[in-house]
TORKOL-4160 file (C-alpha; in steps of 0.2 Angstrom, whole numbers, padded with zeros to 4 digits, m for minus):
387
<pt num="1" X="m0035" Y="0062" Z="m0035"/>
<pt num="2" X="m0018" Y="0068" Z="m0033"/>
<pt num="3" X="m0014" Y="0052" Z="m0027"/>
<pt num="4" X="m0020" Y="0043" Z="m0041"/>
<pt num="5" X="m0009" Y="0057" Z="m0055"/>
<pt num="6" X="0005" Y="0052" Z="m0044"/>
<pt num="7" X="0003" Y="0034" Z="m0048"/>
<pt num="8" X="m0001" Y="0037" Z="m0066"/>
<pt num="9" X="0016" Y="0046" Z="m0067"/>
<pt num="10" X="0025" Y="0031" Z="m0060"/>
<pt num="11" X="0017" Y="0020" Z="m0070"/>
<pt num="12" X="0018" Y="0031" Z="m0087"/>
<pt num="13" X="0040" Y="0029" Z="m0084"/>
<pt num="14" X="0039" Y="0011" Z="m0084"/>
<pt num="15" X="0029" Y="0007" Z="m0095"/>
<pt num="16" X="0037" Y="0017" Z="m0108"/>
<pt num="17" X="0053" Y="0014" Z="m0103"/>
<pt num="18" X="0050" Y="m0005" Z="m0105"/>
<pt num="19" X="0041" Y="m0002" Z="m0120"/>
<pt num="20" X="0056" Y="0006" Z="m0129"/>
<pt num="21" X="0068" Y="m0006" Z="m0122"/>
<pt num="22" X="0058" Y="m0019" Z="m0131"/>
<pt num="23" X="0062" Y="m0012" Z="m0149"/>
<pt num="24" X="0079" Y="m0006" Z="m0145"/>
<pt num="25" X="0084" Y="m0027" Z="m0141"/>
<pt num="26" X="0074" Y="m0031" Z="m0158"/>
<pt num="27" X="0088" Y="m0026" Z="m0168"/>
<pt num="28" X="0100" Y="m0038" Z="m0158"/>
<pt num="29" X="0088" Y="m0052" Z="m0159"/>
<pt num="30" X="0085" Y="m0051" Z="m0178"/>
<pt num="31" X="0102" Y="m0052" Z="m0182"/>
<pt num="32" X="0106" Y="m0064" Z="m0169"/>
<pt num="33" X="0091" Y="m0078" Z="m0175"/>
<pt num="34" X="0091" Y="m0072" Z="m0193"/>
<pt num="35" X="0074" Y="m0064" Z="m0196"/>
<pt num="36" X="0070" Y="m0052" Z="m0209"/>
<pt num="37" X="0062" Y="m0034" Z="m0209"/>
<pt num="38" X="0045" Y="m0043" Z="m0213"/>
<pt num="39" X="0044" Y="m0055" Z="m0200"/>
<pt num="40" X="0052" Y="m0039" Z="m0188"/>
<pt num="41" X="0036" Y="m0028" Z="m0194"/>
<pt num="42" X="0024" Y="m0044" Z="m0190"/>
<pt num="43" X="0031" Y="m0046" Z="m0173"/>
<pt num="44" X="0023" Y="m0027" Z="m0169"/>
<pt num="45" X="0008" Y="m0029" Z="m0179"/>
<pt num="46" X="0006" Y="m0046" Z="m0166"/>
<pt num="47" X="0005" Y="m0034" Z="m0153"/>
<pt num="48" X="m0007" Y="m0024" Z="m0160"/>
<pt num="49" X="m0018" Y="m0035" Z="m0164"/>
<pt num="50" X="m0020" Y="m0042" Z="m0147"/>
<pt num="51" X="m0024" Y="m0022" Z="m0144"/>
<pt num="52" X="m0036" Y="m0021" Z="m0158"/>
<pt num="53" X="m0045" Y="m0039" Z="m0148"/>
<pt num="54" X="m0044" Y="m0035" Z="m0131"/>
<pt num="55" X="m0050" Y="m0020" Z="m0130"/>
<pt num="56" X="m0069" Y="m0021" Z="m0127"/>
<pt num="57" X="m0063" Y="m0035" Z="m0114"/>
<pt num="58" X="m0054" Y="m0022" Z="m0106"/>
<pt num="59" X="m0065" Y="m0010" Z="m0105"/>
<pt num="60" X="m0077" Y="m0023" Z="m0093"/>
<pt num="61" X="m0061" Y="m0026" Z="m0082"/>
<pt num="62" X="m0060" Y="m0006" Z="m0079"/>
<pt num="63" X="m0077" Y="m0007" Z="m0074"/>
<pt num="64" X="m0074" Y="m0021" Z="m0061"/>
<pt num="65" X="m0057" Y="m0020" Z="m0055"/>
<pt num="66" X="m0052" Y="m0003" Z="m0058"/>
<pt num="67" X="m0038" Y="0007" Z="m0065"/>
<pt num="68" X="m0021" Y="0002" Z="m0054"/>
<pt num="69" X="m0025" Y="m0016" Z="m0054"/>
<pt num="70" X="m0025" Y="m0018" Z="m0069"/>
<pt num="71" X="m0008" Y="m0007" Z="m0071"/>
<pt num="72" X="m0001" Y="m0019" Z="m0061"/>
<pt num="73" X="m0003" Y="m0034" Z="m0071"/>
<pt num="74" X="0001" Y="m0026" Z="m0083"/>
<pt num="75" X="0020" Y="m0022" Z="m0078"/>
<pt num="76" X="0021" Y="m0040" Z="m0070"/>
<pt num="77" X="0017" Y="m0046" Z="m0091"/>
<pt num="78" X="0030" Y="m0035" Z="m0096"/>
<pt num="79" X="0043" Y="m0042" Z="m0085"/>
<pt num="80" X="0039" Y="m0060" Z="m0089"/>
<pt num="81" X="0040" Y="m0055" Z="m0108"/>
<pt num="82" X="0058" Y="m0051" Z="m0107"/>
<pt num="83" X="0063" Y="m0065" Z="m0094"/>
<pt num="84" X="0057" Y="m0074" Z="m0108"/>
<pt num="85" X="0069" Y="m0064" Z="m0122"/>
<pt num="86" X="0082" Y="m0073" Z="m0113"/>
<pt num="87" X="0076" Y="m0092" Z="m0121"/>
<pt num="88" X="0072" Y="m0085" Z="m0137"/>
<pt num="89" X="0078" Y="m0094" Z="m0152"/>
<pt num="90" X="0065" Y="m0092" Z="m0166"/>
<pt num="91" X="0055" Y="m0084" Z="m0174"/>
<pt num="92" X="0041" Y="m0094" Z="m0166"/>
<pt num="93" X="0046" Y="m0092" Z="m0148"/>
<pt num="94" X="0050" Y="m0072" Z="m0153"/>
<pt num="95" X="0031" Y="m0071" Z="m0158"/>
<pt num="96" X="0026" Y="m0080" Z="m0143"/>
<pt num="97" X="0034" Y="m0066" Z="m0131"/>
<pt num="98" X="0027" Y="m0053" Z="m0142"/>
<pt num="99" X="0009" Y="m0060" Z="m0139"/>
<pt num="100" X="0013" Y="m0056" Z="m0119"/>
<pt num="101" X="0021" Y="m0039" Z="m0122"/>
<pt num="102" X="0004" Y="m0037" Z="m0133"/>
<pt num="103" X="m0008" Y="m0041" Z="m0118"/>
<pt num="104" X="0004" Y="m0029" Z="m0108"/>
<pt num="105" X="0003" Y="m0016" Z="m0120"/>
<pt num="106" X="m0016" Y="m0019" Z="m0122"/>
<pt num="107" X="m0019" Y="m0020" Z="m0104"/>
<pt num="108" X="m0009" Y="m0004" Z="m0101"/>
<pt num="109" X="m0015" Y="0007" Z="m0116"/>
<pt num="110" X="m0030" Y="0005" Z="m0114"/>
<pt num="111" X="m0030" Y="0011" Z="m0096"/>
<pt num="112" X="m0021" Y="0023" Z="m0101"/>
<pt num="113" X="m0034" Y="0030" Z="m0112"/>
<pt num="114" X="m0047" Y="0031" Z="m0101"/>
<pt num="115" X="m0034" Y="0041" Z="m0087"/>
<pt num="116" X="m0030" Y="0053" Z="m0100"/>
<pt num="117" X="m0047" Y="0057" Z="m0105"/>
<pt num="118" X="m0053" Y="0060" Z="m0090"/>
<pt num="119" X="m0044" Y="0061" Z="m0073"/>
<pt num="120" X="m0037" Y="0079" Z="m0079"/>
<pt num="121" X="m0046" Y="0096" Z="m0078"/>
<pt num="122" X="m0051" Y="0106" Z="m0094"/>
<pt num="123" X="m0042" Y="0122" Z="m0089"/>
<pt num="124" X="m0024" Y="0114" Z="m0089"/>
<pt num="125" X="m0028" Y="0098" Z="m0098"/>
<pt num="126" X="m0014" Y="0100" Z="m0111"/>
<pt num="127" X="m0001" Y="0104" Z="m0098"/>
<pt num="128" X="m0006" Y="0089" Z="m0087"/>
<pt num="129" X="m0007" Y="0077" Z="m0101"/>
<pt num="130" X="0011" Y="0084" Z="m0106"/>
<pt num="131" X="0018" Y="0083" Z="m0092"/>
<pt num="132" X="0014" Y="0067" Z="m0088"/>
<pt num="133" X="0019" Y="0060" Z="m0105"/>
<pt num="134" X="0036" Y="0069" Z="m0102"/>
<pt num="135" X="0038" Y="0059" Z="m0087"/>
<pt num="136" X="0035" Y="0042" Z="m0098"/>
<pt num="137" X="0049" Y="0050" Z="m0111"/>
<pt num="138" X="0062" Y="0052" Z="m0096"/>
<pt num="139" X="0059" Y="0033" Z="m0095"/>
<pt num="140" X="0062" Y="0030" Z="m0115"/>
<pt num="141" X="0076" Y="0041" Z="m0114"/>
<pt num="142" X="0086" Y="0031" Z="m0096"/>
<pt num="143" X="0083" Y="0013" Z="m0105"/>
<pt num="144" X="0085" Y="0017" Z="m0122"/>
<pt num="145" X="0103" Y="0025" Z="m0118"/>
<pt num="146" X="0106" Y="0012" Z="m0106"/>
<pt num="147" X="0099" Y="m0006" Z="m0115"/>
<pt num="148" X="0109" Y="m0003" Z="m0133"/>
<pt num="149" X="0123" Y="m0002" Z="m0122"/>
<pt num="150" X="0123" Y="m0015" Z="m0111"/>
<pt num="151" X="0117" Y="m0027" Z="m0127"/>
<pt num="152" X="0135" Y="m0025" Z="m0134"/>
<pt num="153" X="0142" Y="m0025" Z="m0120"/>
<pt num="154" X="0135" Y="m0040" Z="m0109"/>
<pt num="155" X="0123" Y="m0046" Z="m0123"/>
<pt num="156" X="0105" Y="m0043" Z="m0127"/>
<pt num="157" X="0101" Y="m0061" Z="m0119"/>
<pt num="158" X="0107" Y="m0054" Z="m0103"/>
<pt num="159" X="0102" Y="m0035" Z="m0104"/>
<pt num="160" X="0081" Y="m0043" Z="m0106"/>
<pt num="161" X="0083" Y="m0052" Z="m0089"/>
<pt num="162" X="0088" Y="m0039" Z="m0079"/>
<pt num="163" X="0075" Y="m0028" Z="m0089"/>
<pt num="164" X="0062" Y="m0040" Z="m0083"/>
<pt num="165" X="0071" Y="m0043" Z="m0066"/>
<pt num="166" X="0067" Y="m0024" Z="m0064"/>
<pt num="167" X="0051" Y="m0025" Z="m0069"/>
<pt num="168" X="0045" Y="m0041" Z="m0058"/>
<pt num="169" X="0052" Y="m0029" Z="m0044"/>
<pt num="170" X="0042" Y="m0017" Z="m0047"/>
<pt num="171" X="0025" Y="m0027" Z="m0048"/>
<pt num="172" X="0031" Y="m0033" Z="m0031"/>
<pt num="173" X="0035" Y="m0017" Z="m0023"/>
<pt num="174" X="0020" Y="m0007" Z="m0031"/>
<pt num="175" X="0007" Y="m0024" Z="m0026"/>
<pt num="176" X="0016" Y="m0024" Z="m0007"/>
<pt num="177" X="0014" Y="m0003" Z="m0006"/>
<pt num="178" X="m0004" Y="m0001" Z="m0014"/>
<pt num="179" X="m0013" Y="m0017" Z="m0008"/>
<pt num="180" X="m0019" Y="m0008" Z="0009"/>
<pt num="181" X="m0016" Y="0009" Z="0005"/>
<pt num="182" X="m0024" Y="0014" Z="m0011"/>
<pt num="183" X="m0030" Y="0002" Z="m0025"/>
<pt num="184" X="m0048" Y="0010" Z="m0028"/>
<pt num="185" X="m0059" Y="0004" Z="m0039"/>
<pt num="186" X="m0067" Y="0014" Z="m0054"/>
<pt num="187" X="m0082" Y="0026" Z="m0050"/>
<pt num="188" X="m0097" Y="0015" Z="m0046"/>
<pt num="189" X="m0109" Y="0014" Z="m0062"/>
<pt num="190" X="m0126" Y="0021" Z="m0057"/>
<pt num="191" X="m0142" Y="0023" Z="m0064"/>
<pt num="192" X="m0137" Y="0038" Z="m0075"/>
<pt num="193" X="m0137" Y="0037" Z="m0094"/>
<pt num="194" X="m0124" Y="0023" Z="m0100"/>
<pt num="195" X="m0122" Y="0026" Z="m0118"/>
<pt num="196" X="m0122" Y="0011" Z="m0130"/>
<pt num="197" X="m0103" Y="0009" Z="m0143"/>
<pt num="198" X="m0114" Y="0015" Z="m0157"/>
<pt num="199" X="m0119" Y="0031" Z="m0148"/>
<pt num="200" X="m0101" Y="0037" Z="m0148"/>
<pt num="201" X="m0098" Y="0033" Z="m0166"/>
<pt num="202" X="m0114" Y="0047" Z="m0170"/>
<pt num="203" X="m0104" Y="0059" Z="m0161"/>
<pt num="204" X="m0097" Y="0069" Z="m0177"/>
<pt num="205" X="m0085" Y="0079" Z="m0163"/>
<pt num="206" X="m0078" Y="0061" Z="m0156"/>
<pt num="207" X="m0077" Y="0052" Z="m0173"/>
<pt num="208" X="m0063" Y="0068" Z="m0179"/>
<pt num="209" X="m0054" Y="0067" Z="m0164"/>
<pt num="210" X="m0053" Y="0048" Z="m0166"/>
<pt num="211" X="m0047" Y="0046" Z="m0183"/>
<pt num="212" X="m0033" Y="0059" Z="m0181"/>
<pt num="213" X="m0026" Y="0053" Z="m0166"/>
<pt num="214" X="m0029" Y="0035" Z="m0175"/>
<pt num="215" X="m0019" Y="0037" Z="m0192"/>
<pt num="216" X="m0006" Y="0049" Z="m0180"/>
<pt num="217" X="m0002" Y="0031" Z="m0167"/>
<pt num="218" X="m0002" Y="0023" Z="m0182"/>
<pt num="219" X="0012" Y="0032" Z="m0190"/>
<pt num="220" X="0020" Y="0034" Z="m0176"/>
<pt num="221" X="0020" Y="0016" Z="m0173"/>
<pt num="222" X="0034" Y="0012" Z="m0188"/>
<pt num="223" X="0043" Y="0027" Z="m0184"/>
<pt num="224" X="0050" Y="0020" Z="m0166"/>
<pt num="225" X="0051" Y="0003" Z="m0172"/>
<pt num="226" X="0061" Y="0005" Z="m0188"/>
<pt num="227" X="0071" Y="0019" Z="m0182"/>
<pt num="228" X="0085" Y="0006" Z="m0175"/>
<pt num="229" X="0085" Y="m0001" Z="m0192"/>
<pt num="230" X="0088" Y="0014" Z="m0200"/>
<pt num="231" X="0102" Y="0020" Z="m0190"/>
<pt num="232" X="0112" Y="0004" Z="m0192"/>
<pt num="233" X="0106" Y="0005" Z="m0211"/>
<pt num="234" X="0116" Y="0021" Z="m0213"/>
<pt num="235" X="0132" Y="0014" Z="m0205"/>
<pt num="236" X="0129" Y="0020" Z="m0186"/>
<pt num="237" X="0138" Y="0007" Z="m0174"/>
<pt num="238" X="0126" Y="m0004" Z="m0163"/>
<pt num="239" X="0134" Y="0005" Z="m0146"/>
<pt num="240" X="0127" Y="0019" Z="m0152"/>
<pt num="241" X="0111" Y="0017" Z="m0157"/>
<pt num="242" X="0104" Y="0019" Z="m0142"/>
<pt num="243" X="0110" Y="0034" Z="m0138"/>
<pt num="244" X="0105" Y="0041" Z="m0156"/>
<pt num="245" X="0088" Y="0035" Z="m0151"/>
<pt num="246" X="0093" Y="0043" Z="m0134"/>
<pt num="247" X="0090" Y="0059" Z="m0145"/>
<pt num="248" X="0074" Y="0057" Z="m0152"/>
<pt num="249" X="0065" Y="0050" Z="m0135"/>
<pt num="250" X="0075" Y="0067" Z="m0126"/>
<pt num="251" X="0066" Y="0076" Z="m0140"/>
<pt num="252" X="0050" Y="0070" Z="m0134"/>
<pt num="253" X="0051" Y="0075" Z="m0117"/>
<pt num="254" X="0054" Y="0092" Z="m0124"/>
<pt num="255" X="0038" Y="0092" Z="m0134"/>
<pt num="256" X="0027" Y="0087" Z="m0123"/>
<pt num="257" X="0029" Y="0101" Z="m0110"/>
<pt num="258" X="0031" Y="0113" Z="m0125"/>
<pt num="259" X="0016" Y="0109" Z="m0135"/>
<pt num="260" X="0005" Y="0101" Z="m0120"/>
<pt num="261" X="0007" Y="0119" Z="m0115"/>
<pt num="262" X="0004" Y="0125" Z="m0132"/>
<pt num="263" X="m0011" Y="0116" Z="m0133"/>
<pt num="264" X="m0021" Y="0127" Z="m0122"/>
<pt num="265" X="m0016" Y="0140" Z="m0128"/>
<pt num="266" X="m0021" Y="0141" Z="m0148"/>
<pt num="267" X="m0032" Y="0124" Z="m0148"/>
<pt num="268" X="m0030" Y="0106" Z="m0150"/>
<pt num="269" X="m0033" Y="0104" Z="m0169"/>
<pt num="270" X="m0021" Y="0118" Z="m0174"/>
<pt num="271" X="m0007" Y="0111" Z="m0166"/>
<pt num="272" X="m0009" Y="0093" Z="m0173"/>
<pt num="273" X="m0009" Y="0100" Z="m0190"/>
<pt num="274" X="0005" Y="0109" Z="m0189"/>
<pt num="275" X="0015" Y="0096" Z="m0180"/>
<pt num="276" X="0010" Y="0085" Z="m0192"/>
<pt num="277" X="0018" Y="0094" Z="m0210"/>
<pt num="278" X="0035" Y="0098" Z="m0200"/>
<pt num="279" X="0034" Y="0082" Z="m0196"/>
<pt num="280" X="0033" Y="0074" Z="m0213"/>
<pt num="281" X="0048" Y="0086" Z="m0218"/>
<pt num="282" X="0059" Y="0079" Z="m0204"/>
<pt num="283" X="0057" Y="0061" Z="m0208"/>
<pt num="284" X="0061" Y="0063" Z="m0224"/>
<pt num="285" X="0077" Y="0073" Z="m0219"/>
<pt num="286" X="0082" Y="0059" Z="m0209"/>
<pt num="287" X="0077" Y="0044" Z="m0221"/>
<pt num="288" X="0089" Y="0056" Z="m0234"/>
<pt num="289" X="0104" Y="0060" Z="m0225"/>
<pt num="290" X="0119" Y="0050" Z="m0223"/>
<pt num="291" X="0130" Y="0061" Z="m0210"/>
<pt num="292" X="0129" Y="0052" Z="m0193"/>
<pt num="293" X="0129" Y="0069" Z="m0182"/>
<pt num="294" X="0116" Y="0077" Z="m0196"/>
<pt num="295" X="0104" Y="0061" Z="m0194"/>
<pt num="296" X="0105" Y="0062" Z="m0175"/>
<pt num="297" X="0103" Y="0082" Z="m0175"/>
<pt num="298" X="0086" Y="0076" Z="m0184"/>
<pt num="299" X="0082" Y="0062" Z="m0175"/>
<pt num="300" X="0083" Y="0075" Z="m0158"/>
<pt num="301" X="0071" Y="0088" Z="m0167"/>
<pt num="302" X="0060" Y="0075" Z="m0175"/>
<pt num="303" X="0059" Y="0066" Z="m0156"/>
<pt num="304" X="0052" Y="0085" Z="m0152"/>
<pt num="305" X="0038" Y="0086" Z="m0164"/>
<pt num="306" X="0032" Y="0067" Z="m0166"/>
<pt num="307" X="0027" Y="0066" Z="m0149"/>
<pt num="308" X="0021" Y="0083" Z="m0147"/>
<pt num="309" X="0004" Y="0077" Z="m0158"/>
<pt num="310" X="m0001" Y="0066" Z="m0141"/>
<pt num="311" X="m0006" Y="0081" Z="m0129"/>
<pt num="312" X="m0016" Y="0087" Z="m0145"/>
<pt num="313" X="m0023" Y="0069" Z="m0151"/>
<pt num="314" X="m0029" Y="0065" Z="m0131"/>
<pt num="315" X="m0035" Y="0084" Z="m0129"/>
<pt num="316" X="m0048" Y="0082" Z="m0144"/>
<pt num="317" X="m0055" Y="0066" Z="m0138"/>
<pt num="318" X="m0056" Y="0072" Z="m0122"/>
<pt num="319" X="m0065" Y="0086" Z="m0127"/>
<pt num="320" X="m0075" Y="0077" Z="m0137"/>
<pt num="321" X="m0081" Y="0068" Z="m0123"/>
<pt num="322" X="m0083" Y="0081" Z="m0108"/>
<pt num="323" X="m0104" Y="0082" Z="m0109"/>
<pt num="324" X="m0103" Y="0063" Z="m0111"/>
<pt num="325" X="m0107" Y="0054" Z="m0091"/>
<pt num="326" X="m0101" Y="0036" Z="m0094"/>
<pt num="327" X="m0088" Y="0040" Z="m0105"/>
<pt num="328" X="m0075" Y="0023" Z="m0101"/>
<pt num="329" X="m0082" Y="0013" Z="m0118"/>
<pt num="330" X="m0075" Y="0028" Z="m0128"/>
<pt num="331" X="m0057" Y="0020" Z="m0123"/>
<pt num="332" X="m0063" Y="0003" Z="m0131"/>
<pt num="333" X="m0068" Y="0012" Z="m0146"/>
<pt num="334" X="m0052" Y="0022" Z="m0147"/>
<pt num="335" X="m0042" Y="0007" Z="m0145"/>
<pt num="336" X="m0049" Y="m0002" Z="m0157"/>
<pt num="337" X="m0046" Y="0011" Z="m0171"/>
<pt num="338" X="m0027" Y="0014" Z="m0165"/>
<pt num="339" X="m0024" Y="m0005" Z="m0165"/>
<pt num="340" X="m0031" Y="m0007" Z="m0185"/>
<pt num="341" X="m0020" Y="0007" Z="m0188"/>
<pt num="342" X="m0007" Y="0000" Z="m0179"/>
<pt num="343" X="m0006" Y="m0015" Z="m0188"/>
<pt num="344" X="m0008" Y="m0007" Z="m0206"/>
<pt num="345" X="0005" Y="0004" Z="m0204"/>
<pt num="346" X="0021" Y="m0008" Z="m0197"/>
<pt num="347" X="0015" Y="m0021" Z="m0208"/>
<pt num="348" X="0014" Y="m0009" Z="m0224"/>
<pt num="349" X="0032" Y="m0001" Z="m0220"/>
<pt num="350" X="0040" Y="m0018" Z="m0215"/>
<pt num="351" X="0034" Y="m0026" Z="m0233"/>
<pt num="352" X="0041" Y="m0011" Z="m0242"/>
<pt num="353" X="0057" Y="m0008" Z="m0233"/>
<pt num="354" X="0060" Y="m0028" Z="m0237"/>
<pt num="355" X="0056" Y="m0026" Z="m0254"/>
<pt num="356" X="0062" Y="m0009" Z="m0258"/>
<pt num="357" X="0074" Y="m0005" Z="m0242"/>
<pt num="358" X="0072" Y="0005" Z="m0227"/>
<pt num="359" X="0076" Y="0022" Z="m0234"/>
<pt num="360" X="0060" Y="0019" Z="m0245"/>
<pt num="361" X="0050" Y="0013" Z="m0230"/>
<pt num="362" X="0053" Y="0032" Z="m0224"/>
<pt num="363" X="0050" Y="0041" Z="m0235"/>
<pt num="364" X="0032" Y="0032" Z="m0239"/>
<pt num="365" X="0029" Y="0036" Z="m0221"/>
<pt num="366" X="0034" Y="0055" Z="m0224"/>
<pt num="367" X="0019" Y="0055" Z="m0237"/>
<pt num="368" X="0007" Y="0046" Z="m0224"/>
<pt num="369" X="0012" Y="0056" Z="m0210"/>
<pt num="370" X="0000" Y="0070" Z="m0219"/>
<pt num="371" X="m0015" Y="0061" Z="m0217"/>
<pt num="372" X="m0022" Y="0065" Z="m0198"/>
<pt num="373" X="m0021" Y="0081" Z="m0204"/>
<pt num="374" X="m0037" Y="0079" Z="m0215"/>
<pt num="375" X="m0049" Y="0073" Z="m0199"/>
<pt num="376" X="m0040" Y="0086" Z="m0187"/>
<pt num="377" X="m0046" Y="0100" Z="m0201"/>
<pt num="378" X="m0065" Y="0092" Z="m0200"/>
<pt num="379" X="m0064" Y="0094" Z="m0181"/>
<pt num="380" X="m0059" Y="0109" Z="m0182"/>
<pt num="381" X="m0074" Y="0114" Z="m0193"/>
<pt num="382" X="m0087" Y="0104" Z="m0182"/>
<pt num="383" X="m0078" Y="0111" Z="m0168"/>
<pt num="384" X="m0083" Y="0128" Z="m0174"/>
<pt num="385" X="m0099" Y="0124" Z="m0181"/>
<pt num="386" X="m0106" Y="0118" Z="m0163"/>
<pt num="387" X="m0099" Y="0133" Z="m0153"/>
């Protein structure tokens, strides 16, 4: 087991740090093949709609080939979708490579779902998951600091193929290390009670815990896409951006050993409530600020309590699910759920920062980044009502 955490930790830097790397090049490749804020917000809701369509597939593969397999192939897409950043010249071939980083992304997430709900132990749940999503903000923060860099400096073309160099690397290195030593398969499905989709969607406790942490990756989703924009919008030079960004995704490392710890201690639901009004304030702030050092100040405290809801959101689904045996097509039903919101919420704020402009697109999503707080209060009560 400890093994396997191990791996998750590796895995969890990469990912994310790949992840951010795609959205902090975005801004570069916009401008460079002329796109707008629309047609930037579609190219994130492509990706989740491959996470929204993949995920009961998925979910069959976990059963098959188990968990690091299918990590593995999952770094290998990401480094053929920014090898292919390199040839990009419209918006056509732009949406083609987001449709890989979406299967990545899909592949990984989902995974990822199912490690988080059930390879930790209930005592320290909220400290491991924290701990482990801080490892995967120390990857945001090294690639986002470094890729806005190297975009000016060398060029965005030419920062994406050593990102996807990197990454076909690590595939290699990882597939080389693992293929004797340790590439388990999942637990062996017995004869035990296997519970049907619709089984978990009567589960009052699970249906909470999903719609919070739902509408929460949904608003988050936005946040770290548009957050380049934003910065440029109020006069913040390209160089920079990434280590203004660098801010926010330190921020998040912060949060998640703070709150991952503080989850055990006053309970899941609390937390994410909390979290969630302070962090309607602070995107606000920063959507109504002009000063660069004030908008970075915010951007470092907002990276603090934004990602400090995940510890929270993946404690209350994994609750939810600890008297269930067979829990793995619970991560098919979560993903589906965070890939409609997903897809909403990038698509809703790209249409009204074209139409309106950016600063409107945050502040709607200050106003919408109140309403996980309305299922995590429900769970909360059913929460109560059950023990």
């Amino acid at each position: 087991m400890k093994t396997k955490i191990l791996l998750a930790y590796i895995f969890e830097f990469f990912r994310d740090g790949f992840y951010v790397g795609i959205f902090l090049l975005l801004p570069f490749i916009v401008k460079d093949i002329h796109l707008n804020l629309l047609q930037a917000g579609s190219l994130q809701s492509a990706i989740n709609i491959l996470y929204l369509l993949l995920a009961i597939p998925i979910v069959t593969l976990l059963f098959r080939y188990g968990e690091i397999r299918i990590l593995l192939i999952s770094i290998l897409l990401y480094a053929l979708g920014f090898i292919g950043f390199f040839y990009v010249n419209s918006y056509i071939s732009l949406l083609l490579i987001f449709l890989i980083f979406g299967v990545s992304f899909s592949f990984y997430s989902i995974i990822s779902n199912h490690i988080r709900a059930t390879w930790f132990d209930k005592e320290t749940r909220g400290k491991d998951l924290g701990n482990l999503m801080a490892v995967g903000d120390v990857g945001k923060v090294i690639f986002s600091s470094l890729t806005a860099f190297f975009a000016v400096l060398i060029g965005w073309r030419y920062i994406s193929l050593t990102i996807g160099i990197i990454a076909a690397i690590t595939f290699f290195i990882f597939s080389i290390l693992l293929r004797k030593t340790y590439l388990p398969k999942t637990d062996e499905i017995d004869n035990k009670f296997k519970p049907k989709y619709s089984y978990f969607l009567k589960q009052k406790l699970f249906v909470f815990a999903l719609l919070a942490g739902s509408l929460d990756e949904g608003i988050n989703t936005p946040l770290y896409a548009f957050l380049p924009f934003l910065l440029l919008h109020k006069g913040v030079s390209p160089i920079y951006v990434g280590f203004v960004a660098g801010f926010y995704y330190f921020g998040n490392i912060i949060s998640r050993l703070i709150f991952g710890r503080l989850v055990d201690r006053i309970g899941d639901a609390k937390v994410l409530i909390i979290l969630e009004i302070i962090m309607s304030i602070l995107i606000f702030s920063i959507a109504s600020f002009s000063s660069i050092t004030t908008v970075g100040i915010i951007a470092f405290i907002l990276g603090i309590i934004t990602e400090g809801t995940d510890p929270a959101t993946y404690s209350m689904t994994a609750h939810s699910l600890e008297k269930i045996e067979q829990p793995q097509k619970a991560s098919g039903i979560k993903t589906i759920f965070n890939g409609i919101s997903k897809i909403f919420f990038p698509f809703l704020i790209g249409l009204i920062a074209t139409q309106m402009g950016i600063v409107w697109g945050f502040y709607i999503l200050a106003i919408a980044s109140l309403l996980p707080i309305i299922p995590a209060w429900l769970y909360l009560k059913e929460k109560t009502d059950l023990n």
